[in-house]
N, C-alpha and C positions, 0 to 999 in steps of 0.2 A: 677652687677654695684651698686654703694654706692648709698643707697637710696638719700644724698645729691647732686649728680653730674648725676642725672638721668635728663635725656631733657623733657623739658614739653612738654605734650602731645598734638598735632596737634587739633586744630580743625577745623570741617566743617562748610563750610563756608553754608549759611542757603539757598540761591540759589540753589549750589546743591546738597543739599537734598531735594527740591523743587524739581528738575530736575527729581533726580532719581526716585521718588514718580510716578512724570507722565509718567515716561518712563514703568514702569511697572505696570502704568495702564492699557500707549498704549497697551503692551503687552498682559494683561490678559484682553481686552475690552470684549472678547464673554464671558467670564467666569462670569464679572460682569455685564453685561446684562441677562446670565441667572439666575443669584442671583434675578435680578431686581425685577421682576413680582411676586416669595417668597415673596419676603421684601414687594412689595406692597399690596400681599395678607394678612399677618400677620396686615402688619398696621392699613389697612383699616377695618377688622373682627375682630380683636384681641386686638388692643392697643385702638383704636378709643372708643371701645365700650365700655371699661372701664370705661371712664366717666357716664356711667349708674348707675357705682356701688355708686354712691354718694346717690340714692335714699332708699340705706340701712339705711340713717343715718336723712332720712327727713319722715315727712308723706304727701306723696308723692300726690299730685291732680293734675290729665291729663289737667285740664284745669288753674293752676295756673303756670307749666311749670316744670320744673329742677330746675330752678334756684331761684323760686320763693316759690315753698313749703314750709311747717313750716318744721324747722329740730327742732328734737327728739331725737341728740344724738345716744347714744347705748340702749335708752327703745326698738325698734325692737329683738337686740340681746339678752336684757334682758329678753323680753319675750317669744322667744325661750327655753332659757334655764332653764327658771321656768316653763314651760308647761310637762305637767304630760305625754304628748306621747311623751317628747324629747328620755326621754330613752329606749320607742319601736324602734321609728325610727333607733336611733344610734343601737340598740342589733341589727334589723334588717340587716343593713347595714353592719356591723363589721361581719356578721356571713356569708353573701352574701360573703364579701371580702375575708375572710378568707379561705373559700372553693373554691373560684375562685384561688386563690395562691397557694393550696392545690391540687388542681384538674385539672384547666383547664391551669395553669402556665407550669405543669410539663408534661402535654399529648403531645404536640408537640417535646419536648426533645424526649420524650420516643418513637414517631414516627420515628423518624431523624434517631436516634441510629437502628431502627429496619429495617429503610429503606437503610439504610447504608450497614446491612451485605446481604442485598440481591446479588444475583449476575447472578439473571436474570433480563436484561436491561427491558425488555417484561414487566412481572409483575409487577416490581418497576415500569416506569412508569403507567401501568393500574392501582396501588394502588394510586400512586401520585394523579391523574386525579378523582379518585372515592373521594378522599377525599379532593380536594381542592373544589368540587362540590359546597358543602351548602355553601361557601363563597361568590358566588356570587349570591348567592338570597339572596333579601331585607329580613330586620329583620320582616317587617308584612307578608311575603311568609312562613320564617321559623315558627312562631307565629301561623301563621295559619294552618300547619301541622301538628303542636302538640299539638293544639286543635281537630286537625281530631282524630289524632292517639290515643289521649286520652280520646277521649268522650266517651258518655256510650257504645253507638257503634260501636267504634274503631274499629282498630285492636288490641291494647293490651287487651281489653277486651272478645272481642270474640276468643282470642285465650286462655286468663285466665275461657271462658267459656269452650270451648273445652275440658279443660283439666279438667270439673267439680267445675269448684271456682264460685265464685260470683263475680257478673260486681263491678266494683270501682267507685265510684266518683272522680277520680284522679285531674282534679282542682278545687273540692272544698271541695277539702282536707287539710288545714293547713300544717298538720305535711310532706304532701307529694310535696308540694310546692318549698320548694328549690332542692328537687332530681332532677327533673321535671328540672328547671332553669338550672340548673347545667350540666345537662346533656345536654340540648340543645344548652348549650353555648361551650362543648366539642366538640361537634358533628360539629358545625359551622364553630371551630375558628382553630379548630387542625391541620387541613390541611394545609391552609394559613400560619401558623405559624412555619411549619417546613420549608419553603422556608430558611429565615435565616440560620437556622442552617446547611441546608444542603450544603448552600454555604459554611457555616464556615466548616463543613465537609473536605470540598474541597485544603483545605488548609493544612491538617494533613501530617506527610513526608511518603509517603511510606516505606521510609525505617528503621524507628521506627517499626513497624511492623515487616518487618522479625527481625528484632534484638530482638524483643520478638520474635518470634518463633524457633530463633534458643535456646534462653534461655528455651523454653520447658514453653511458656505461651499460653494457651487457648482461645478462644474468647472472653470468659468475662472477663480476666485478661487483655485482651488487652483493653478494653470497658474501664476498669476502672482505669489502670493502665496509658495510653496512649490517646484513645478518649476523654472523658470526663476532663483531663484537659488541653489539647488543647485548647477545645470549651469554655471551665470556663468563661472567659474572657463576652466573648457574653453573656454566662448566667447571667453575671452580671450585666450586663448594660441593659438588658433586663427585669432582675428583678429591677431596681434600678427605670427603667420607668412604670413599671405594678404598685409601689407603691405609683408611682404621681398619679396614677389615683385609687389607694384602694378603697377611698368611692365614686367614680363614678360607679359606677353597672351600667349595660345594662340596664337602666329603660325604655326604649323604648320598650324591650320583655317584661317589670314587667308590664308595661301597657297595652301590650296586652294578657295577661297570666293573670293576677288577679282580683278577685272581693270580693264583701263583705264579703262573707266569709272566705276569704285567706288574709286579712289583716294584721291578728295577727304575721305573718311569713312572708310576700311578701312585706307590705310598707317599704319604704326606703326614705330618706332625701330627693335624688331627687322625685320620685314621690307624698312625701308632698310637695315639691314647685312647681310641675306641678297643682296639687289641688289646693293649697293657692294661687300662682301666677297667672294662667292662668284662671282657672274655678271660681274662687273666688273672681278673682280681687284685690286682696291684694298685688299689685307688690314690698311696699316698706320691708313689712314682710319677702317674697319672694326671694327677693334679699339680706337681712340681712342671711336666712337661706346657700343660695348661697354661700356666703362669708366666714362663719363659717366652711362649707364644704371645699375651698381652702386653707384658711389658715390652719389645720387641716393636708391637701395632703400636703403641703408644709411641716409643719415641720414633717412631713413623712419620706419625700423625704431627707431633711437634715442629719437627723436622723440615715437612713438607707446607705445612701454614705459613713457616715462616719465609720458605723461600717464595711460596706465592703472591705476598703479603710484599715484598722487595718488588718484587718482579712485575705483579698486576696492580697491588691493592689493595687486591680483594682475600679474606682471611674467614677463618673460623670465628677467632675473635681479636 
């Protein structure tokens, strides 16, 4: 039809679409009631308490209030970033991070796929169940296990005796501090973390599979050929979230794992603002370091979507 002799387009009348609105409110009523208590959760912990962070920019006194402190601007930030430990703390953190993306990002893939080609129900589960274990002890339970394990009278010690070596001082060892971390945070998290993917698992077609096998592909061809870029998708958005939290490290095990002499290697951003903020009393300091740290994760996060988003795809949004 001639774009000149075309009929103008109908419109709705704003009733109803008012109408429809509520009609499919009625409709999805349980669904947005159980949003509800989310949304109030977030609000109330999350968005509310934001207005705290205004004390990054005041010097802050408990008794003059929020609203009434001297502000200061960005001299908090300022003097973060001029202070001679800023670039321990950050080498520290960035090296925490790194090896957590390195190590503990890719153990639960690595479990999934291995739990995958099992093909006794029996064992798969008694593996599943042995290693989703440490997930649910609290981090001061795991903390304090690998204080046992590691003391001088361990077991890793007395069995490095056993074999004729010399007992270690394993935490208050520097250089041995992040293995130590690293490893406890595998051992923790590995299990739980393959839930996901095994569901994603679940989803693969069966029959991709024989169609590699009658092409005369083997198990690892199929792993790589077929498994792994199925699941891709997931691995993406899973990495895209691990990198909102990069310089969040597990500082709550760093705090129960480190002392004076493992500083050089074990402090991190957050456990200088557990110091400075909490034990120090310095909350506007504290909370300027806080800040620095999100904005930081954020354009991370930006950062990293965008390149995965060229590269697979697949994105945040």
């Amino acid at each position: 039809m001639n774009e000149l002799h075309r009929p103008p387009a109908r419109s709705i009348p704003t009733d109803k679409l008012a109408g429809g609105r509520r009609a499919i409110i009625r409709r999805n009523k349980h669904l947005y009631l159980m949003f509800l208590l989310p949304a109030i959760y977030f609000v109330v912990f999350h968005y509310i308490p934001m207005v705290g962070n205004l004390i990054a920019f005041q010097k802050y006194n408990i008794v003059a209030g929020l609203f009434n402190s001297k502000w200061v601007g960005f001299a908090n930030f300022k003097l973060f970033l001029s202070d001679p430990y800023f670039w321990k703390l950050l080498r520290n953190t960035l090296m925490l991070s790194m090896l957590g993306l390195v190590f503990i990002f890719p153990a639960p893939i690595m479990l999934a796929l291995l739990l995958n080609e099992l093909r006794s129900q029996l064992f798969k589960r008694f593996v599943q169940s042995v290693a989703y274990l440490p997930h649910f002890l609290s981090t001061v339970v795991i903390a304090g296990m690998v204080v046992n394990f590691l003391s001088y009278d361990g077991i890793f010690n007395q069995v490095i005796h056993w074999f004729g070596g010399e007992h270690i001082q394993f935490l208050n060892d520097p250089a041995l501090f992040r293995s130590i971390y690293i490893g406890s945070e595998v051992w923790q998290q590995v299990g739980w973390g393959t839930i996901i993917y095994l569901a994603a698992l679940t989803g693969v077609d069966p029959h991709l599979y024989e169609a590699a096998k009658m092409d005369g592909a083997n198990r690892w061809k199929q792993v790589v050929n077929i498994t792994i870029p199925t699941i891709f998708p997931v691995i993406t958005i899973l990495f895209l979230l691990n990198i909102g939290h990069f310089l969040s490290v597990g500082y709550e095990k760093i705090l129960l794992l480190y002392n004076g002499s493992t500083y050089e290697t074990a402090d991190v951003i957050q456990t200088y603002v557990y110091r400075i903020g909490l034990l120090g009393g310095d909350l506007s300091y504290s909370s300027a370091v806080g800040i620095f740290q999100s904005v930081v994760a954020y354009f991370l996060v930006i950062g990293a979507n965008r390149m995965t988003r060229r590269l697979g795809g697949t994105s945040l949004w």
